[in-house]
C-alpha positions in Angstrom: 4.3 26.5 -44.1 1.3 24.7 -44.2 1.7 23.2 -47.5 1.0 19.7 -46.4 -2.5 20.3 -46.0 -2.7 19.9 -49.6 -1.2 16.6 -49.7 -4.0 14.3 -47.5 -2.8 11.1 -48.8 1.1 11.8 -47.6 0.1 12.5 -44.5 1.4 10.2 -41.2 0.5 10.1 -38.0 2.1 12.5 -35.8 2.6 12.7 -32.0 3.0 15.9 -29.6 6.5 15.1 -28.6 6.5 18.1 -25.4 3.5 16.6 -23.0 5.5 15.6 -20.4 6.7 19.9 -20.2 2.9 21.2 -20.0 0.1 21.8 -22.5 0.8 24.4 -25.2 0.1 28.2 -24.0 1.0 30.1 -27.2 -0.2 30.6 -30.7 1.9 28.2 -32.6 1.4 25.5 -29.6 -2.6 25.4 -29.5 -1.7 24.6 -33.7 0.9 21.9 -33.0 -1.1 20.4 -30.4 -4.3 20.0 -32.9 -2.1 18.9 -36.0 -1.2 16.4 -33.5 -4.5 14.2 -33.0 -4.6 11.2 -34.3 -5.2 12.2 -37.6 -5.1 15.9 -39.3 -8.4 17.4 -40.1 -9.3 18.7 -43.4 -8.2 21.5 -45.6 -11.2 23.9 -44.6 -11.1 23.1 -40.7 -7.3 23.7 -40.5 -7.7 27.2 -42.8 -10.6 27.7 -39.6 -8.2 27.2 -37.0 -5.6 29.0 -38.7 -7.3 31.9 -39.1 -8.7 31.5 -35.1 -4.9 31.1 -34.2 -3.8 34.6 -36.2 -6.6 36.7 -35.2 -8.1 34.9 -31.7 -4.7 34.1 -30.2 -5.5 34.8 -26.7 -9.0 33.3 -26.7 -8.0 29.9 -28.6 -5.0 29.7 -26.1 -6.5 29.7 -23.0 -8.9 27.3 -23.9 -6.5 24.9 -25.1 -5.0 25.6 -21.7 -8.3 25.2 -20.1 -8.5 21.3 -21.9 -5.0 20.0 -21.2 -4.9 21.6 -17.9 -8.2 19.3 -17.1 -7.3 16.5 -18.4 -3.8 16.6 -16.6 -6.2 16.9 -13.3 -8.6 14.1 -14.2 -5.5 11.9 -14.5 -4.1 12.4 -11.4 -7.0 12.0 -9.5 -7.5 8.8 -11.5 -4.2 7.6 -10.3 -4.7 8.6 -6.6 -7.4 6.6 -6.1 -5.9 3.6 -7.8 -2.8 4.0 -5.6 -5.2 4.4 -2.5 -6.8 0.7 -3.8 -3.4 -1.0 -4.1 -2.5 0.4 -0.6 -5.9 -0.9 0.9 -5.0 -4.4 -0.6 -1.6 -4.4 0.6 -2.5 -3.5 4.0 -5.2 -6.1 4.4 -2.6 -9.0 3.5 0.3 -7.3 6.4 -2.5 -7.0 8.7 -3.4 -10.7 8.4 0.0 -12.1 8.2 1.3 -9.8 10.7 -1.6 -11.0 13.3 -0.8 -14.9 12.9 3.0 -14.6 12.7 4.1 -14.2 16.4 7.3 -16.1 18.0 6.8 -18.8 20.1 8.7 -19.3 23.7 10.8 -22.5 24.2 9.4 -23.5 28.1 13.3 -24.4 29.3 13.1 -27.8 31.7 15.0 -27.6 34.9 18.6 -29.8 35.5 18.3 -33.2 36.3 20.0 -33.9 39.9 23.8 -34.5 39.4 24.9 -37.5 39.8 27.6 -40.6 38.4 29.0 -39.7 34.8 28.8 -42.5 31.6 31.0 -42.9 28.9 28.8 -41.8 25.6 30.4 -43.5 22.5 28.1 -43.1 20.1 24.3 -41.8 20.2 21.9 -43.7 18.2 17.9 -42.0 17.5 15.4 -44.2 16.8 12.3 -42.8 14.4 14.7 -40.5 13.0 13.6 -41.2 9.5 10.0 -40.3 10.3 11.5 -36.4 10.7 11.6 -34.0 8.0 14.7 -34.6 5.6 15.7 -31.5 6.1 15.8 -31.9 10.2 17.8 -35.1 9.7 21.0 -32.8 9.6 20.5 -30.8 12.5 19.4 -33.3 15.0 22.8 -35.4 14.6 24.7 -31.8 14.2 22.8 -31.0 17.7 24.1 -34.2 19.5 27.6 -34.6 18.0 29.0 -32.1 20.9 28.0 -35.0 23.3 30.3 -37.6 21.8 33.0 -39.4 23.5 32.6 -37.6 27.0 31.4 -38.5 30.3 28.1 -37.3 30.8 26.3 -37.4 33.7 22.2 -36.9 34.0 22.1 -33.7 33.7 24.1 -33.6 30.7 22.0 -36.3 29.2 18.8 -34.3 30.3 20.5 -31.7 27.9 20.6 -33.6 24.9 16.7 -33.9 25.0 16.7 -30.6 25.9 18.4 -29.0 23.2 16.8 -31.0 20.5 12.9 -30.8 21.9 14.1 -27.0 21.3 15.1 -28.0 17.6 12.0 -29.3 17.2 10.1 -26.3 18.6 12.0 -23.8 16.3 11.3 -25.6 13.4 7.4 -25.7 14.6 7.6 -29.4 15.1 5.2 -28.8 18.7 4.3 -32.7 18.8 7.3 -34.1 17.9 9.7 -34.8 21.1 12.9 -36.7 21.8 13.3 -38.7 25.2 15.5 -40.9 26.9 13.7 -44.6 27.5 15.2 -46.9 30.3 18.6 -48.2 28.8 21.8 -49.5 30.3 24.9 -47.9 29.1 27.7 -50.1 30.1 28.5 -49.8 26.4 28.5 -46.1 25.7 26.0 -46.3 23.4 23.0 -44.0 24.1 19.7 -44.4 22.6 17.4 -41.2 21.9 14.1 -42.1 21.2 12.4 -39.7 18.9 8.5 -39.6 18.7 7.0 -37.5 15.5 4.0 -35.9 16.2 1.5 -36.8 13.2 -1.6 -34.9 11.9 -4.9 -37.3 12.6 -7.1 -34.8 11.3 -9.3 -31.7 11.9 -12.5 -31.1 14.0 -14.9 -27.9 13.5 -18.2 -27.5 14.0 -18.3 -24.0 11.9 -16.0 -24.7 8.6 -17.0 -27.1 6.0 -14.4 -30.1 5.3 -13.6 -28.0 2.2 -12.8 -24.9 3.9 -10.0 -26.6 6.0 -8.9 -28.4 2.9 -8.3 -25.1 0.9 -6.8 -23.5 3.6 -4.5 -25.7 5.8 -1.6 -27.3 3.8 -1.3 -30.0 6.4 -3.3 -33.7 5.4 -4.4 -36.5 7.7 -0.7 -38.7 8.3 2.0 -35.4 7.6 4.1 -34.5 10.3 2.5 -32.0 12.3 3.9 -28.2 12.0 2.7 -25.5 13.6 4.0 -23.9 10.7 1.2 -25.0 8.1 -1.3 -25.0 10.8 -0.4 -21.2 11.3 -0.3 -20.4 7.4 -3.9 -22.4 7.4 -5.5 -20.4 10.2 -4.4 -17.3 7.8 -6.2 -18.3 4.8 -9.2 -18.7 7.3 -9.3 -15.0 9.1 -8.3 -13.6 5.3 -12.2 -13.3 5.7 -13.2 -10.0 7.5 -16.2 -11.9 9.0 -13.9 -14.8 10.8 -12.3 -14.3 13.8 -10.7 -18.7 14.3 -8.8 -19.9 17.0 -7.2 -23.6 16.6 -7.0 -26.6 19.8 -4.7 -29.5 19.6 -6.1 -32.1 21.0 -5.1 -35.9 21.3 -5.5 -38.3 19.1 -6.3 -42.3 19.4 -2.4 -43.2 18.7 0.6 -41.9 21.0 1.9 -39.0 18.6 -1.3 -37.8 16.6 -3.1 -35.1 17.2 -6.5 -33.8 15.7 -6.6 -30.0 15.2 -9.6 -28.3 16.7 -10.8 -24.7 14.4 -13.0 -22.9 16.1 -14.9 -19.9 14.6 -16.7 -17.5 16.0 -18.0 -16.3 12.5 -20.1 -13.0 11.4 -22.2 -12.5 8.8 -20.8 -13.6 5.7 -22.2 -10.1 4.1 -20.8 -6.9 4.5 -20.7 -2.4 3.6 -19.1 0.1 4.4 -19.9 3.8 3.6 -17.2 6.6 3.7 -16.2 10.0 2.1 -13.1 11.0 1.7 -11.7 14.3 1.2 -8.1 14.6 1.5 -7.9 18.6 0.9 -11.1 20.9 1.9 -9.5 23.6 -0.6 -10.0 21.6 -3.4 -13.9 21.1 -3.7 -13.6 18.6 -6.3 -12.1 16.5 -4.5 -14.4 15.1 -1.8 -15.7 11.5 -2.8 -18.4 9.6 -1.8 -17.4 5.5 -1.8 -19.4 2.4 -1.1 -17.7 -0.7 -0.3 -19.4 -4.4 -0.5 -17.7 -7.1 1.3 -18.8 -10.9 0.5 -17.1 -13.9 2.5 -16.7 -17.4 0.9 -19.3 -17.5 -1.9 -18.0 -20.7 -2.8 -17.2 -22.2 0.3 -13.1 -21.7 -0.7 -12.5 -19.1 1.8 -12.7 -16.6 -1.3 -13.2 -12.9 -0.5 -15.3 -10.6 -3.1 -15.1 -7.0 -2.4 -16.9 -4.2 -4.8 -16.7 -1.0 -4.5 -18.1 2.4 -6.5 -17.2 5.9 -6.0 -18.3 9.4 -6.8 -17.2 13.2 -6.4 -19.4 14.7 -4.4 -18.7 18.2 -6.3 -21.0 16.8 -8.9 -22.1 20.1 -11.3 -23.6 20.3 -14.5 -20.3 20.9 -16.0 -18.1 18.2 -14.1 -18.8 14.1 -13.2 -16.2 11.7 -12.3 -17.2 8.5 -10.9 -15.8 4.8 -10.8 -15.6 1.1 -9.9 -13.7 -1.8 -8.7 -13.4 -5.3 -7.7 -10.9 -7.5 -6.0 -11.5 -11.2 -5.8 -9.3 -13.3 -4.0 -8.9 -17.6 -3.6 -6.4 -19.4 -1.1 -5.2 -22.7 -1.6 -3.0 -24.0 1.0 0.4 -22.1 0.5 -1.1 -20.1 -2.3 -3.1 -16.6 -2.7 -4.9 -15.8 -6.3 -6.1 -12.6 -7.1 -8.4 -11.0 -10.0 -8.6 -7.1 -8.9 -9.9 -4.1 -11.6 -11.2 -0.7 -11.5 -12.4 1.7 -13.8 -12.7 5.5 -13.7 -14.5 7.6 -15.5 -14.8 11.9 -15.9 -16.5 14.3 -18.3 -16.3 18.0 -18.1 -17.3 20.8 -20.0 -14.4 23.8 -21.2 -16.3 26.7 -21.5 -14.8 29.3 -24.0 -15.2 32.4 -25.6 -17.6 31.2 -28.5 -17.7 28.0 -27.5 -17.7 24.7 -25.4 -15.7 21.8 -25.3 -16.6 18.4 -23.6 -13.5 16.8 -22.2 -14.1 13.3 -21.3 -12.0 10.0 -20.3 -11.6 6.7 -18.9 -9.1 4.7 -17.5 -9.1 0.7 -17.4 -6.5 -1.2 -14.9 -7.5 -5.3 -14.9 -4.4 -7.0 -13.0 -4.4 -11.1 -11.9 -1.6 -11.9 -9.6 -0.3 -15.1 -8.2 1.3 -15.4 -4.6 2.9 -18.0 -3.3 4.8 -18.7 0.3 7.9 -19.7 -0.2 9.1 -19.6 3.6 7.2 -19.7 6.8 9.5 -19.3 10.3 8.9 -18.5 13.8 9.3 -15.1 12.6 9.7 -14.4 9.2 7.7 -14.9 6.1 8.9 -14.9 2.6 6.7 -14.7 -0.5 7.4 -14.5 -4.2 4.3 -12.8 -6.4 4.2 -12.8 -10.1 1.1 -10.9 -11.8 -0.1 -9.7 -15.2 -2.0 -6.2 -15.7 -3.7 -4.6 -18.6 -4.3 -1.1 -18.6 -6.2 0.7 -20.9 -6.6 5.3 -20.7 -8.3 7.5 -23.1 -9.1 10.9 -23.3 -11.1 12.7 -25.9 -12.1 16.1 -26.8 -15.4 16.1 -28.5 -15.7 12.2 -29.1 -12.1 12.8 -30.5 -9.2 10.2 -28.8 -6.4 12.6 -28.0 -3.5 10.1 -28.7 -0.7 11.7 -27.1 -2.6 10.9 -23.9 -4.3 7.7 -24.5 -2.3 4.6 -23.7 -2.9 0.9 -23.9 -0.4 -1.0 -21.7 0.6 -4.6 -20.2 2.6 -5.0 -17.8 4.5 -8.0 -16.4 5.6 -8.1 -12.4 8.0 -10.5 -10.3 8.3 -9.3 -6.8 9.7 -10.6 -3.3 8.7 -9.7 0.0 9.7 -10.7 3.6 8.0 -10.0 6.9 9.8 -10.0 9.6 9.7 -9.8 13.1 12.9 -8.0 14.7 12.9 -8.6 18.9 9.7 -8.6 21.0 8.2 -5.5 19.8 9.1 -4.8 16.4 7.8 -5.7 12.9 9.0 -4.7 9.8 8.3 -5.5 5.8 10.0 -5.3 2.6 9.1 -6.0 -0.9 11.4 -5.6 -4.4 9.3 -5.7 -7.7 10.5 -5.6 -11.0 7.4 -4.4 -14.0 8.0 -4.8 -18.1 6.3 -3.2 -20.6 5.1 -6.4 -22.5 4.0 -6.7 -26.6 0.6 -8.4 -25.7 -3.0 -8.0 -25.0 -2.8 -5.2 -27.5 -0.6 -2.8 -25.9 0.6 0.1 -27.7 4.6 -1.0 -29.5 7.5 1.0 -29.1 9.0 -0.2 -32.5 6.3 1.9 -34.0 7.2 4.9 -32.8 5.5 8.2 -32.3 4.5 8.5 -28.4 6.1 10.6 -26.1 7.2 7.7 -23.5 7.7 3.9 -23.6 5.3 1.0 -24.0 7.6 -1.0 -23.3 9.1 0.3 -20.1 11.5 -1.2 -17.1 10.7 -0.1 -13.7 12.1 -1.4 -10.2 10.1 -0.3 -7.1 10.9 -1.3 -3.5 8.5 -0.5 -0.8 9.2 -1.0 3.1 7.4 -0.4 6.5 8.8 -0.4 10.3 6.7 -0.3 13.1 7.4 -0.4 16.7 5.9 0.4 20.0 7.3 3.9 22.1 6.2 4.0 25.4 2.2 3.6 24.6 2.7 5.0 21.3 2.8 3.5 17.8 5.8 4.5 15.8 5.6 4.0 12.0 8.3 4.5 9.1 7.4 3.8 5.5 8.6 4.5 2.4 8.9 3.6 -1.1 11.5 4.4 -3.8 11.2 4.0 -8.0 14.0 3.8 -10.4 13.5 3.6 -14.0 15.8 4.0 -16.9 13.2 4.7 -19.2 10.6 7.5 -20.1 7.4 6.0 -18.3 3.8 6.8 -19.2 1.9 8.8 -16.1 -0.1 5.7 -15.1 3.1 4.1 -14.0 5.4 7.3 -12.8 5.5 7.1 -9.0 3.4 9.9 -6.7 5.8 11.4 -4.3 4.3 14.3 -3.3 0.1 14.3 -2.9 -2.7 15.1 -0.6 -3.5 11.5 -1.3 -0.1 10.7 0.6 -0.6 13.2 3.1 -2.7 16.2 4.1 -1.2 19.3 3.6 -0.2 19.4 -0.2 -3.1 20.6 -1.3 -3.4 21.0 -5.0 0.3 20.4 -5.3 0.8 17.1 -7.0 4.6 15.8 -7.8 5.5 12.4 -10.1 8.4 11.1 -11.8 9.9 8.4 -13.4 12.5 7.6 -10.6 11.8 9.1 -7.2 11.0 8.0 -3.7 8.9 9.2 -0.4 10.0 8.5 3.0 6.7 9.2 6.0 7.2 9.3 9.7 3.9 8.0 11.4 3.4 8.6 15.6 0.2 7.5 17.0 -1.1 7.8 20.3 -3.5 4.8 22.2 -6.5 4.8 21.8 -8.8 6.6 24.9 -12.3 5.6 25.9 -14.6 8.3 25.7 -16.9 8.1 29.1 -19.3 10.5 28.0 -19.5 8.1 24.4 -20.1 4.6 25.7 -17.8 2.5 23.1 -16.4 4.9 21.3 -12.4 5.3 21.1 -10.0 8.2 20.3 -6.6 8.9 19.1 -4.0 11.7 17.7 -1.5 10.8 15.3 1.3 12.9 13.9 2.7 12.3 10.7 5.5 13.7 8.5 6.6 12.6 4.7 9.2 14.2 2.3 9.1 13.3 -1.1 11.8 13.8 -4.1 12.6 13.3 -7.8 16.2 13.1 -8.9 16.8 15.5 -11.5 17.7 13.6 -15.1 18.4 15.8 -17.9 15.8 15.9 -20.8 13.8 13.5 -18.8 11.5 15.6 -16.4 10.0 18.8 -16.3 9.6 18.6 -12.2 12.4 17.7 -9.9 13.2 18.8 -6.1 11.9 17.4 -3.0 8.8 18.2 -1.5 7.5 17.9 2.3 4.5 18.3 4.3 3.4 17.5 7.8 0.2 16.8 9.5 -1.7 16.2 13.3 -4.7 13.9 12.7 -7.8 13.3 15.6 -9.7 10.1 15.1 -12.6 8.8 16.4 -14.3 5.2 16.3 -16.8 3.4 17.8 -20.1 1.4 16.9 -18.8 1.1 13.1 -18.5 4.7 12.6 -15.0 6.2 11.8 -13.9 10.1 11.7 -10.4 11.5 10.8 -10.1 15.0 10.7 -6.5 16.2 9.7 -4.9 19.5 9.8 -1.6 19.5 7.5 1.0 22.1 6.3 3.2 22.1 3.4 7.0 22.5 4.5 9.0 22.6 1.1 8.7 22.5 -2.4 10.2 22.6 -5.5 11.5 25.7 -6.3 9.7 25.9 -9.7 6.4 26.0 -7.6 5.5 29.2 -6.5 2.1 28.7 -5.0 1.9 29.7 -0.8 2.9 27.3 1.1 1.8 28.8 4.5 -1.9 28.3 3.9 -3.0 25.0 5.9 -5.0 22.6 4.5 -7.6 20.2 6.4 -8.5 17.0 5.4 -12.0 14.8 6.4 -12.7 11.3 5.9 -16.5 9.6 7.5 -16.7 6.3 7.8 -19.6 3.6 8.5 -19.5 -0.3 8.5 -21.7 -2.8 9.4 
């Protein structure tokens, strides 16, 4: 049976092809899963373990358990707080945009007394060509209806009317049409059409080449309020701005110099915090420190750096990690350079025995952003990024390859915010990640891992948010589909404390899969007896699922959970403290779901 022992040089590498159905709990299992490191070890060890497996079955067994079992944990925590980063991100950008995106109201002039009508012929614009080509279409598409009637003032009134509305939609707020004192014995009408141009920009707080990367708009363009909007953006990116813009006249009829005011904080910033999104689970309480850095180069460029710890440290157990994200604007454009790096290290203790169990995992991703559409109320951007990701796990010094991956992974995703009505705001985005042959990731073509380097996954995230009566509704969600057998790292989370409190130490993942959360939140209360201090209740539900796919996962079912959440903030201090309760699960789980769990998160900024 074990003949190939013998036989060192004819050995190949071999891979434990069953991870993805749970670590090994029998004899012959805690013996496949060694003869599966990286390489096998030699004659005398495996007649050692041989021997330990025949006549210490139960022993050897459960600490093989104890070992997979952790390092299963240590990776999901891993990827929880990576998914809690790239949700922090994301919400910083759909705050921003979201803020400076708001619909502007046409001011509607009055009729004109009525009076004599006048044959209109044809209608003839001067400084057409100064517009936009784009507007050239739709001004003379706006004033065709007008041809070859009688019109009288009123209707004549109208014409300006409609296209100074034009104008306005399109975020043209300097540009108008008028009528200038013509005789129209003819029937030909003139419309005179004055383009508001850009003379330049005053502020007495931003350098000339902090308005230069930010606003897209140069002395002599045709003003849009548009690019002034996207500019003023790229400005209050920066957590310590807080600009406002004046248009003010310039020395020519038509110009205007744009006024940025900015009532700007301190360029340097912290925040302290721990997090602990299930009280049951001591582990998994966190202590975090954030550092926030404004304009460093005088770009408008944000640096953020942040470290974190479990606050369960014991002699037997560390995790801790870091991160960055570094961010430049240019005009229409956002670049980003974000990584993190978590680290663990515990200590099995067995029967004879210990075993150190130690790993790290690597992301490093650079993304490019770009706006390809800015409205009156809707904004649509195209992002194409590049991440390297690197996880290892060992068992005394010893890579366990079955669990150690080296990826990179392409991205092309589209997203659209959009305001629906007078109170409502939604977003949407559609990515599309590859599994790429570069930067040394682990190839397919070679065979031997137990899910795909060189994977295809399509994700699309969405979020809906409107206000009932003086509460805030919320609906998000976000669904996966892949074809392929994905590695953990990139398997969505559709069911975890992380998500939503209540879970507990109930984690679900899965190749394709989605999660669907129903946010209500009440308006914030001054506290009289707590001079600036604020509260709130929010009350929250999610259900999660993965489709079931034969010979593809080991957990399918849905999954749900609900929660009531009381914050309090004030003076740069946060508290949430949730209550939550776990509604359903799949039936291959058989913990209690009736026990409720309680979540805690402290904040502190300055």
């Amino acid at each position: 049976m074990f003949f190939h022992v013998h036989h060192p040089d004819s050995l190949q590498r071999r891979r434990w092809e069953r991870i993805e159905h749970g670590w090994p709990n029998n004899r012959g299992g805690a013996l496949k899963w060694i003869l599966n490191l990286k390489y096998l070890p030699p004659v005398s060890a495996v007649s050692g373990i041989v021997f330990a497996c025949l006549y210490a079955p139960v022993t050897f067994a459960q600490s093989i358990e104890q070992i997979g079992e952790t390092v299963r944990q240590q990776q999901l925590e891993i990827r929880e707080e990576q998914d809690k980063l790239q949700r922090e991100r994301l919400q910083r950008e759909l705050n921003n945009d979201f803020q400076q995106l708001s619909p502007k109201q046409k001011k509607s002039s009055g009729d004109a007394p009525v009076g004599p009508c006048f044959d209109v012929i044809s209608i003839t614009f001067q400084g057409l060509q100064n517009l936009p080509e784009n507007l050239i279409g739709e001004v003379e598409e706006t004033a065709r209806p007008f041809l070859d009637q009688c019109l009288a003032l009123a209707e004549l009134s109208e014409i300006v009317q409609k296209l100074n509305g034009l104008f306005l939609q399109h975020g043209l707020v300097t540009t108008r049409a008028f009528l200038p004192e013509q005789s129209l014995k003819n029937g030909e009408l003139l419309v005179r059409i004055l383009v508001g141009e850009l003379q330049g920009y005053e502020s007495e707080s931003l350098t000339p080449r902090n308005i230069k990367w930010a606003f897209p708009l140069d002395a002599g363009d045709v003003l849009n309020l548009r690019d002034v909007e996207q500019g003023l953006d790229q400005i209050n990116r920066l957590r310590s701005n807080n600009a406002t813009i004046d248009m003010l006249p310039g020395d020519e009829p038509g110009q205007t110099i744009v006024n940025v005011k900015n009532e700007a904080g301190y360029w340097l910033g912290g925040r302290l915090s721990v997090d602990g999104d299930s009280v049951q689970q001591g582990d998994d309480y966190r202590g975090r420190l954030d550092v926030f850095a404004d304009d460093l180069l005088g770009i408008n460029d944000a640096l953020i750096i942040n470290g974190n710890q479990s606050l369960a440290e014991r002699a037997y157990s560390k995790s801790y990690g870091f991160g960055l994200d570094y961010s430049v604007p240019w005009r229409y454009n956002l670049f980003t350079l974000s990584g993190n790096q978590f680290r663990y290290e515990n200590i099995i203790q067995g029967t004879n025995r210990t075993f150190v169990v130690s790993g790290e995992s690597q992301v490093i991703d650079v993304s490019a952003n770009r706006t390809l559409y800015r409205g009156q109320s809707t904004k649509f951007d195209g992002l194409v990024g590049l991440a390297a990701k690197k996880t290892n796990n060992y068992i005394e010094d010893t890579r366990i390859d079955v669990s150690s991956r080296q990826l990179s992974i392409g991205r092309i995703e589209l997203r659209i915010k959009q305001f629906i009505g007078q109170d409502m705001t939604a977003f949407a985005s559609l990515a599309g990640e590859h599994g790429l042959r570069i930067l040394g990731a682990d190839d397919d073509r070679q065979g031997g891992f137990p899910n795909d380097a060189q994977f295809r996954k399509y994700r699309f995230f969405g979020t809906l948010s409107k206000p009932f009566w003086n509460w805030q509704l919320g609906l998000t969600g976000q669904y996966q589909y892949s074809p392929d057998r994905l590695p953990a790292s990139e398997q969505i989370l559709v069911a975890s404390s992380s998500l939503i409190t209540g879970f507990s130490d109930f984690t679900m993942t899965g190749d394709s899969g989605g999660w669907l959360k129903l946010d209500l939140g009440s308006p914030y209360a001054a506290i009289h007896w707590l001079p600036g201090f604020h509260t709130n209740i929010g009350l929250s539900f999610l259900k999660g699922w993965v489709p079931h796919q034969a010979d593809r996962q080991f957990q399918h079912g849905s999954a749900s959970a609900t929660e009531v959440a009381f914050r309090l903030m004030g003076h740069g201090l946060f508290v949430d403290v949730r209550v939550g309760k776990r509604l359903e699960a799949p039936s291959s789980d058989h913990s209690d779901p009736d026990v409720p769990d309680v979540g805690l998160s402290v904040s502190y900024s300055i």
